[in-house]
N, C-alpha and C positions, 0 to 999 in steps of 0.2 A: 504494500500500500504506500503512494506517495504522501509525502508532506501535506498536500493540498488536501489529499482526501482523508487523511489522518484528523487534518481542521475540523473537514466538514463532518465525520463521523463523532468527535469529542463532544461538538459544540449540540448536534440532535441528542446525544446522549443527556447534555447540560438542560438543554431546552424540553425535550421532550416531541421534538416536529423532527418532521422527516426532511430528507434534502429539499425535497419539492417545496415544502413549507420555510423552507429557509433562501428559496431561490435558485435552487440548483437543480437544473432540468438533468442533469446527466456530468460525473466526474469520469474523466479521460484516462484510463490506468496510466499510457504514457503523456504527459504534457507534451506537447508541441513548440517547438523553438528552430530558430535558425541563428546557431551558435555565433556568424560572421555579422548579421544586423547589428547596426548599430540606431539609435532612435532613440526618441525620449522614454521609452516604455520598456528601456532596457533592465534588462533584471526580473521583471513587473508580474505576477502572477496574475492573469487577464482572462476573464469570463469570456466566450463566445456568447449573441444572445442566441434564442435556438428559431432562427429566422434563416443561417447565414451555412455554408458549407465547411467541414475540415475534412482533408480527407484521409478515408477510412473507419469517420464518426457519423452515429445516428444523428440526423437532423430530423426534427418532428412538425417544425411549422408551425408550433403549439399547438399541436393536435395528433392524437394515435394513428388516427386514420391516417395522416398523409407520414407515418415515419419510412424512412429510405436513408441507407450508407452511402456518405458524400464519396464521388471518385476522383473529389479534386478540392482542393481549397478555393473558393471563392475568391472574388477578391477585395472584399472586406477583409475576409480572415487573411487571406496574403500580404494584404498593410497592415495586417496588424503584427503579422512574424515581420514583416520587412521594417517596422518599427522596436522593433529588440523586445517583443512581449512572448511572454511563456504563457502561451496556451491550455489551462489547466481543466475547463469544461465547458458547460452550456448552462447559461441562464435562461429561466422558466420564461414564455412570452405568451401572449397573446394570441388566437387562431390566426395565422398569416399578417397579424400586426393589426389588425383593423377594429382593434376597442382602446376607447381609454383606459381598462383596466384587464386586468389577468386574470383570467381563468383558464389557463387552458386544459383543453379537451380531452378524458379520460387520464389526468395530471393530478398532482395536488399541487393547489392555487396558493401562493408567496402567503405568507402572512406579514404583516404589518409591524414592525416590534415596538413602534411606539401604543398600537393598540389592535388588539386584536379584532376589536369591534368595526377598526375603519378599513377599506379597502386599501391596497397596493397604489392602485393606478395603471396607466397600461400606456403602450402596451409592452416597456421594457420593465414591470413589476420585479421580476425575478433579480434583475443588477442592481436595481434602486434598493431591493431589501437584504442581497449577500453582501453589499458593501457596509449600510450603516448597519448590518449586523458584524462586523469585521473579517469576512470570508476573506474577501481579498480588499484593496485600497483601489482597484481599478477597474469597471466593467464596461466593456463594449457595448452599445446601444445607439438608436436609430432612433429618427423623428422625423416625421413627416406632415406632423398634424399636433404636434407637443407630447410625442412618447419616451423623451426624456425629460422634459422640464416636469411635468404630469407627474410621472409615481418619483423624481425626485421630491419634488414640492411635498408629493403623499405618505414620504419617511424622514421629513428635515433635512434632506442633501442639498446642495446648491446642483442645479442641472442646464449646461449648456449648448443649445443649439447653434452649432459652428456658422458662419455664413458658408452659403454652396449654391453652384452655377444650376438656378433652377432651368437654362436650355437644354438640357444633358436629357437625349430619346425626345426633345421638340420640347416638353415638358416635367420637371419634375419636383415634388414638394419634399423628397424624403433628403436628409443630413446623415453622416455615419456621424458615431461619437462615442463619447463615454460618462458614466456616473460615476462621480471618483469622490472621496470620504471628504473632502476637505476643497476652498478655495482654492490653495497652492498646489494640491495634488492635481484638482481638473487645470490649472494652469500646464502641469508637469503633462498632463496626457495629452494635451493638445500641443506640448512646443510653444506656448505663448508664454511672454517675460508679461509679468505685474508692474502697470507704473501707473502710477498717480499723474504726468503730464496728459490730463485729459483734454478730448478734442485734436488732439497736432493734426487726426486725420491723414489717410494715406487712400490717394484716388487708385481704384482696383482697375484691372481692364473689362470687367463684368459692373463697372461703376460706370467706366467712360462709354460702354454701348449702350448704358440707360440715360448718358444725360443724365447725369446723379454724380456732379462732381465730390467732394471732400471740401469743405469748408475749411481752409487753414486757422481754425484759431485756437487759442488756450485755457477757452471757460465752454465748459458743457451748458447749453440750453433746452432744461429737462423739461417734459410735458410729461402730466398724471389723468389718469383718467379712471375712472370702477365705473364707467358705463361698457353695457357688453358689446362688442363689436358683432358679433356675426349669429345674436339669438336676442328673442322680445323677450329679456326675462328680469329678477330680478339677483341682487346679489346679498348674503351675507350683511349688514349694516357693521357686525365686526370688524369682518375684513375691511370690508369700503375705508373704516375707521383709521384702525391699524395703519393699512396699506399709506391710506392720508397723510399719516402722522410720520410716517418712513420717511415720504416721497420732500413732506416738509424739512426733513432735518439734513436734506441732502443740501435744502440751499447754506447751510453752515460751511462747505467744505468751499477752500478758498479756490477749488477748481470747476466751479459751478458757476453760471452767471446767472442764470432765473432759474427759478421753479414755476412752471404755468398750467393753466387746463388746457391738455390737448384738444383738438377738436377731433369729432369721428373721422374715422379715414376713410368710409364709405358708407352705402347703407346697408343696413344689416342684412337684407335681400340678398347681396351681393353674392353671398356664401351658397346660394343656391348653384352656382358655377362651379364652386370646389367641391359640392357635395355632388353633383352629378361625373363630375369627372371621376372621384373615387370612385362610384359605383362601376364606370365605364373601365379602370383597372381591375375592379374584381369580375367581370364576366366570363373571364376563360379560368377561373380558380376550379382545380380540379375536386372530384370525391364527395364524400358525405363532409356536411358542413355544420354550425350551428346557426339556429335561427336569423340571426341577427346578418351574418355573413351569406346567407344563403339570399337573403332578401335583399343586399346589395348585389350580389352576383346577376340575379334576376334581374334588376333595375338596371345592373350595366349591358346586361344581354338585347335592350333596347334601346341603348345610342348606338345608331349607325355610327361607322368611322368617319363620316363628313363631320356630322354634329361632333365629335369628340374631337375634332382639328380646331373646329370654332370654337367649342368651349375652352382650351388649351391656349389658341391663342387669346379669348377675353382673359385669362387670369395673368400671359405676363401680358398686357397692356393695362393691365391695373395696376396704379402710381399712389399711393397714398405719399409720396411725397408734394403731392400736389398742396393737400393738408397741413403737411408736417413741414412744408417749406423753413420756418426758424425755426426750426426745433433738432436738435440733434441724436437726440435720446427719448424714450415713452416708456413709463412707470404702469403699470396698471398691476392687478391682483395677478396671482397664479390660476387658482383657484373660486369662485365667487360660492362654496361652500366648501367644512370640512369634507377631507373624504367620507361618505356615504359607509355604509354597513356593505359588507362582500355581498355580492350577488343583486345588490339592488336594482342595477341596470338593465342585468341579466333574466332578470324575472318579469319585466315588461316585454310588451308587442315588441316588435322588430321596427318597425318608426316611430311609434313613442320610445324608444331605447335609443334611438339614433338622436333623437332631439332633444331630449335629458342629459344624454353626455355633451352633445353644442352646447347646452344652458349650463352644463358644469363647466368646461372650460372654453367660454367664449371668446378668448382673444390672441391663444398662442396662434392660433393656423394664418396669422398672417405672416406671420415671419416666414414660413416655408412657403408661401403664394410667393411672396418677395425673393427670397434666397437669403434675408440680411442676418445675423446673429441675434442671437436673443440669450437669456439667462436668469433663473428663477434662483430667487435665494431664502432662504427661512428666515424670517426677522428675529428671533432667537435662538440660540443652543437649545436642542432638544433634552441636553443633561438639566437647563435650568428650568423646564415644565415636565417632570416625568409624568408618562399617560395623560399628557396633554400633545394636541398639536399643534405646532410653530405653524400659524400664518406665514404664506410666502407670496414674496413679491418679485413682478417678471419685469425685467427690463432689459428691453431693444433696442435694438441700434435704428437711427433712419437709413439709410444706404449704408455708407462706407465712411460715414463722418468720425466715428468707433471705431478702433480695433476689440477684438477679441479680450485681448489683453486688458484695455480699458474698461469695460463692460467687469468684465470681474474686476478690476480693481475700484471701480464702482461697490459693485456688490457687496465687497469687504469694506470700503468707507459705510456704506449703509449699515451691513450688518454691526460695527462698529459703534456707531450711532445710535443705534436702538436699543444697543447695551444700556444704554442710562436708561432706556424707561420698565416700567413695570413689567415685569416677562407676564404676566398673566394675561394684560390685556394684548397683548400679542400673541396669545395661544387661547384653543379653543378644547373645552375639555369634552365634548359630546361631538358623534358622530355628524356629521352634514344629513341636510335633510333637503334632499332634491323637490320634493313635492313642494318646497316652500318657494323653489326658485318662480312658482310660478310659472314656467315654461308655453305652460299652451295657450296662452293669450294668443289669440290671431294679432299677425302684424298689419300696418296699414298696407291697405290694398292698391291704395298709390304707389307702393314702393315693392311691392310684389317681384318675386324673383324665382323664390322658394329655397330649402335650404337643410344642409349636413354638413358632414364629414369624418374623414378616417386615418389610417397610418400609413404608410410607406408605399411601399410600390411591387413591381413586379412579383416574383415566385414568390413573395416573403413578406412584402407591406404596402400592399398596395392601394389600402385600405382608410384606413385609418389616418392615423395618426391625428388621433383623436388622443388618443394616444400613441 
């Protein structure tokens, strides 16, 4: 037995859950590495999620029905050995990526260790829960639709959605990444240096094809918002609070120039585009499915491939930099309720389930429309509210005015900041109650669109990323 699996066998032993329950779809008897790599993740014991190919290892797609031995490493997992990471197994996901949360199919579903009562999130559950349980410091993960900010946010991890050339196959919303324990570590896994000279700005060549230059200056001009972007619902009054109170204390940092209310970036309608596109990537998803998936599959098996070119190209000519013109940065919630109770989502219809998880996380799928960087942070240490949940707060980049690097060292100014105030009013100690978000309020019909969404793309997340 290796090291790694020595971990994961001690700590079920300590707990009493099984891998599954701890995030671990499957350990690798041999770990995987390529001794000559060199990369930031060198050394690094590194989850696959179980979306992605190694070869010679069970891949399951979060799901029994579709398990198959990869005859090749993908190449996710080949950047991830060509990045110096030891390969040690597979984290639990979501059915082909396409929920905000984990459950997958004929598995046992992550459990949550700040509480047992709230969901994971989805649909990288399984990385977001072996890291803050200490399996490993690093786990691979994917988003398409907020499937790593999502079940970060839903275990206290800070969770970052890289920026990525959403042209890639004409259109694409899905990010490779990772959940890693700490601010400096997800710095470490991505190769980004932490500075506080916020704004300097570095124009990309995926910036200069948008007309989306980099604003050269040296004070971030941040907008907040807790209105939901892309669902009529409502949010949390906590959060809203919290989130508020965060967003305010960032004007103290002498690398900020304002703090303002953003305005919408579009109207909420809009999201009818990205939710029909998802469906149109799940209609060749092979095999027995679960309801929810099964009924996107169906739904994409009816956009012709004309309509799925027009829908593709309406989402990249959508610009919320039009909005965000002085603004450099957007604050909004992670989350506009605690994680929910496991199974919540799951136990409704297949479009009311689809439209409860947009009303839960209403604002990350812009970032992956756009391709720009985003990043979810906990407003407090989960050590200082045990069996409570750390509200978290997401903050975006407009284009390319951020680095990567900025964005988290943002994060860490904020979560620095909120240190002074009372950890309780920045945690929630009861499960989210989705019925409250009010959801089903028809939208105005002026503004009529219709609307979803899901996670990643092709063989593996094409769905979602909703998670």
């Amino acid at each position: 037995m290796n090291t790694f699996a020595r971990s994961v066998q001690r700590l079920s032993d300590r707990t009493g859950l099984t891998p599954g329950q701890l995030g671990i779809a499957r350990v690798f008897d041999t770990p995987h590495h390529n001794p000559h790599a060199t990369g930031p993740l060198q050394g690094m014991d590194v989850l696959v999620k179980d979306l992605h190919q190694v070869e010679g290892e069970v891949t399951t797609m979060g799901s029994v029905h579709q398990q198959f031995t990869a005859p090749h490493y993908d190449s996710a997992a080949y950047a991830l050995l060509e990045a110096g990471a030891r390969l040690v197994g597979m984290s639990t996901s979501a059915e082909f990526g396409t929920t905000a949360y984990t459950e997958p199919v004929g598995m046992d579903h992550p459990v949550n260790p700040i509480s047992p009562l709230m969901m994971t999130g989805g649909s990288s559950g399984g990385a977001a829960v072996a890291v803050a349980r200490g399996l490993v410091d690093v786990a691979h993960a994917t988003d398409g639709g907020g499937s790593i900010r999502i079940p970060a946010a839903c275990v206290g991890l800070p969770g970052l959605k890289p920026a990525h050339d959403r042209t890639v196959g004409h259109f694409t919303p899905a990010a490779q990444g990772f959940i890693a324990k700490d601010i400096a570590t997800t710095a470490r896994a991505y190769g980004v240096e932490l500075s506080e000279d916020f704004g300097a700005g570095a124009t990309s060549a995926a910036d200069a094809r948008s007309n989306n230059p980099a604003r050269p200056t040296q004070r971030l001009r941040i907008g907040y918002t807790n209105q939901p972007f892309h669902s009529i619902s409502r949010v949390d009054p906590a959060i809203a609070a919290a989130t508020a109170a965060a967003s305010a204390l960032a004007a103290t940092h002498p690398g900020v120039e304002s703090v303002s209310q953003a305005p919408p970036p579009y109207p909420p309608a809009m999201f009818d585009l990205f939710s029909e596109m998802l469906a149109a990537r799940c209609a060749y998803l092979p095999g027995e499915l679960t309801p929810l998936t099964d009924w996107l599959r169906r739904r994409g098996q009816q956009v012709p491939s004309w309509r799925r070119m027009r829908v593709e190209d309406q989402l990249l000519g959508l610009n919320p930099m039009e909005a965000w013109s002085e603004l450099d940065v957007i604050l909004t919630p992670t989350l506009a309720c605690a994680p929910p109770p496991p199974g919540t989502f799951s136990a409704l219809p297949p479009a009311r389930n689809f439209q409860a998880q947009t009303a839960w996380t209403p604002w990350g799928t812009l970032w992956n429309i756009t391709g720009w960087a985003a990043v979810s942070v906990p407003l407090v240490d989960p050590a200082r509210v045990p069996g409570r949940w750390p509200i978290s707060l997401m903050i975006g980049a407009v284009g390319s005015r951020v680095s990567a690097g900025e964005l988290l060292s943002l994060a860490s100014v904020i979560s620095d900041a909120t240190s002074s105030l009372p950890a309780e009013g920045l945690s929630l100690e009861l499960p989210g109650d989705v019925e409250a978000l009010d959801y089903l309020r028809k939208p105005d019909n002026s503004h009529k669109h219709g609307h979803e969404h899901g996670d990643e793309h092709g063989h593996g997340e094409g769905a979602h990323d909703h998670g």
